[in-house]
C-alpha positions as CSV (number, residue, x, y, z in Angstrom):
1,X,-46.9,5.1,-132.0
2,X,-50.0,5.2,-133.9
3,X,-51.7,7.9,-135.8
4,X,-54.6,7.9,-133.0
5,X,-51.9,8.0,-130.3
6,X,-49.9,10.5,-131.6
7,X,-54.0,12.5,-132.1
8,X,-54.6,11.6,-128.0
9,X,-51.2,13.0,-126.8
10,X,-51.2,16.1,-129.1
11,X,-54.9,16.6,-127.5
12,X,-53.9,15.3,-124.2
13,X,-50.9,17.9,-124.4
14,X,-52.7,20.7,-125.3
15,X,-55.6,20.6,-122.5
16,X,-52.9,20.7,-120.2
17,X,-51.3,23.5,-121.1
18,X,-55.0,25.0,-121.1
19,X,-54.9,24.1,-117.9
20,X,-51.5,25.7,-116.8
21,X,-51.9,29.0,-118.5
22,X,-55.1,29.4,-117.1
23,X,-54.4,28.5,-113.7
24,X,-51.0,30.1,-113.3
25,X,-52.1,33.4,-114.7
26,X,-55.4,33.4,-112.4
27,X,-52.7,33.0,-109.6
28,X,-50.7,35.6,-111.0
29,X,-53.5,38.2,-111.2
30,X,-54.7,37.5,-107.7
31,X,-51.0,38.3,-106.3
32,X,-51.6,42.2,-104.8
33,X,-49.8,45.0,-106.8
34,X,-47.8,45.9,-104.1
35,X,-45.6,43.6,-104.3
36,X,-45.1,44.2,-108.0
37,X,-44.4,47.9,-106.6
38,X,-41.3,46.4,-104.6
39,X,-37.7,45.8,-105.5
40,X,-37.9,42.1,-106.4
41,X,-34.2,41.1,-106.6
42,X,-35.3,37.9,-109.1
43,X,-37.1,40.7,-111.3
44,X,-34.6,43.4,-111.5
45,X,-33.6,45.3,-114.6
46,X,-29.6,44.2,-114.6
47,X,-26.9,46.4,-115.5
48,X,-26.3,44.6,-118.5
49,X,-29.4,45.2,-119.9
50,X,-29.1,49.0,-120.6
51,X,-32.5,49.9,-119.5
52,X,-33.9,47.2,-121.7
53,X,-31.7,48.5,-124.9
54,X,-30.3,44.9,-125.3
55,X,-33.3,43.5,-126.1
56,X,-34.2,45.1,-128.8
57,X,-30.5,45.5,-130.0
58,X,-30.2,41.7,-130.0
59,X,-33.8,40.8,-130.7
60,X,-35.6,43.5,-132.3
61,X,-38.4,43.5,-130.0
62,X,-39.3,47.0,-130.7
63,X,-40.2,45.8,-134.5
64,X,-42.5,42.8,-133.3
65,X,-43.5,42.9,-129.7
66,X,-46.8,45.2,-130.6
67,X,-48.1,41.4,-132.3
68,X,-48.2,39.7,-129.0
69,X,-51.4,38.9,-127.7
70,X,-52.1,41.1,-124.5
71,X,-52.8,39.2,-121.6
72,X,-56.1,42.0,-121.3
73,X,-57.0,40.7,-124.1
74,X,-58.5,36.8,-122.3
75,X,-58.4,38.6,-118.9
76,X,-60.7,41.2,-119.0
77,X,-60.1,42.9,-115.5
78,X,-56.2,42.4,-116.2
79,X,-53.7,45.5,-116.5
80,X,-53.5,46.1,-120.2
81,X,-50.2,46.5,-121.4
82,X,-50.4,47.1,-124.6
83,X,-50.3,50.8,-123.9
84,X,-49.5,53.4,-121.4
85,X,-52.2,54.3,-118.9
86,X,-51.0,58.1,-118.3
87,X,-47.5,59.7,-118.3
88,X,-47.8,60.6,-114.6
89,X,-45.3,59.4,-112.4
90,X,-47.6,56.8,-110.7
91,X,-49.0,55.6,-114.1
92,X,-45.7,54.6,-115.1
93,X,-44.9,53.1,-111.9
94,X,-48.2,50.6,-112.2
95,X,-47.5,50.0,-115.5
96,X,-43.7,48.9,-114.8
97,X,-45.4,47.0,-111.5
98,X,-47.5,45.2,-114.2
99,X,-44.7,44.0,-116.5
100,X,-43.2,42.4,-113.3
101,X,-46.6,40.6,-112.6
102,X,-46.5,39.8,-116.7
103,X,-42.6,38.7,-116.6
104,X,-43.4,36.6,-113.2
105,X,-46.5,35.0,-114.6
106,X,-44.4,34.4,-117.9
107,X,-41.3,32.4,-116.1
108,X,-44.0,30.3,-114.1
109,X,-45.6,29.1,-117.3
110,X,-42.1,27.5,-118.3
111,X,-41.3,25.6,-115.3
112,X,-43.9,22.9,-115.6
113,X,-42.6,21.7,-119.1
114,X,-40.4,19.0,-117.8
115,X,-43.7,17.1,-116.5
116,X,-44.6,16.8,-120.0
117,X,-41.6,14.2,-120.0
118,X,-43.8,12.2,-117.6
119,X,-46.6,10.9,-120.0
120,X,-45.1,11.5,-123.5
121,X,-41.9,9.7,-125.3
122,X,-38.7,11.9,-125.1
123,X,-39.4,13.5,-128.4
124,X,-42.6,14.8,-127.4
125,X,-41.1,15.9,-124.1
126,X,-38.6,18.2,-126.0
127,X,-41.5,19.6,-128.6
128,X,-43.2,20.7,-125.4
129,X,-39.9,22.5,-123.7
130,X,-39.9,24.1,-127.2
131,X,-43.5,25.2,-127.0
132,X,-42.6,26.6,-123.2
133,X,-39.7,28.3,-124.3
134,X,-41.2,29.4,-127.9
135,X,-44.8,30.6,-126.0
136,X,-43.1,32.9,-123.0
137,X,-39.2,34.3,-123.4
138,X,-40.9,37.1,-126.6
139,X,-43.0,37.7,-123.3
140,X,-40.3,38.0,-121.0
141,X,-37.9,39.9,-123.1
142,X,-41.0,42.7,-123.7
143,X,-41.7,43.0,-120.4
144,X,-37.7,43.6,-119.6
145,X,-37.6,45.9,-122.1
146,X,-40.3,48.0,-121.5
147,X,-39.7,47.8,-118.1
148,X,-36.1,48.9,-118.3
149,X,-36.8,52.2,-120.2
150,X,-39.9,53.1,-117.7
151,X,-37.7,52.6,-115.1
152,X,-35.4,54.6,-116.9
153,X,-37.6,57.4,-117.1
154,X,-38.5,57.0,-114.0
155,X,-34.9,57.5,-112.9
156,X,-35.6,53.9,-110.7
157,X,-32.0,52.3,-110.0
158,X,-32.1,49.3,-108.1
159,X,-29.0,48.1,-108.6
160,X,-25.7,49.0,-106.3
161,X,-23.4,50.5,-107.7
């Protein structure tokens, strides 16, 4: 491969993930809230989990998870999570609704990686899983975790016990 190739696919590789962040979260953001306000079985804090407490026992994601861009931030009519909203009982359940949308919106943007194996050489294909992985699961695990210990507070439960 070429230097010029190798300039082409990193280009050609990066306008599509453009493309798929953009698209996927402007799906994302037009899914209703209520459905975020429901018990999603795919988005449910586990037991295992303690409330979110594993993530930032395993991962420290109290220490860095205030440096991750805010979604708010490029959408400017998005829920902005950075922050609470109000410490009312419904404030904390929209802002728990919205880490679902987040978390959703965040496992989405992974699952198109393997296409990347379609135009690029298998090395390139794996830098690109990488980049999926590497550029959503901080997202994910802050969304869990934040999610967990609203839910907490909340005294939500929605697993069986």
């Amino acid at each position: 491969m070429t230097v010029i190739n190798a300039i082409w696919l990193l280009i050609v590789n990066i306008m599509v993930w453009l493309v798929l962040h953009f698209s996927i979260s402007a799906l994302c953001f037009k899914i209703p809230l209520r459905y975020f306000l429901k018990d999603v079985v795919f988005l449910r804090i586990a037991e295992w989990e303690e409330n979110g407490k594993i993530w930032n026992r395993l991962f420290l994601v109290k220490k860095w998870k205030r440096h991750l861009i805010d979604g708010s931030s490029i959408a400017k009519k998005s829920y902005n999570k950075s922050h609470l909203h109000g410490t009312k009982r419904e404030d904390l359940k929209i802002f728990a609704a919205e880490t679902k949308r987040a978390e959703i919106t965040h496992w989405l943007l992974i699952l198109p990686a393997p296409l990347f194996f379609i135009w690029n050489p298998v090395w390139a294909g794996w830098i690109n899983i990488a980049y999926a992985l590497f550029a959503n699961v901080p997202f994910i695990m802050t969304q869990r975790y934040n999610r967990g210990r609203i839910e907490s507070i909340l005294g939500l439960s929605y697993r069986s016990n």
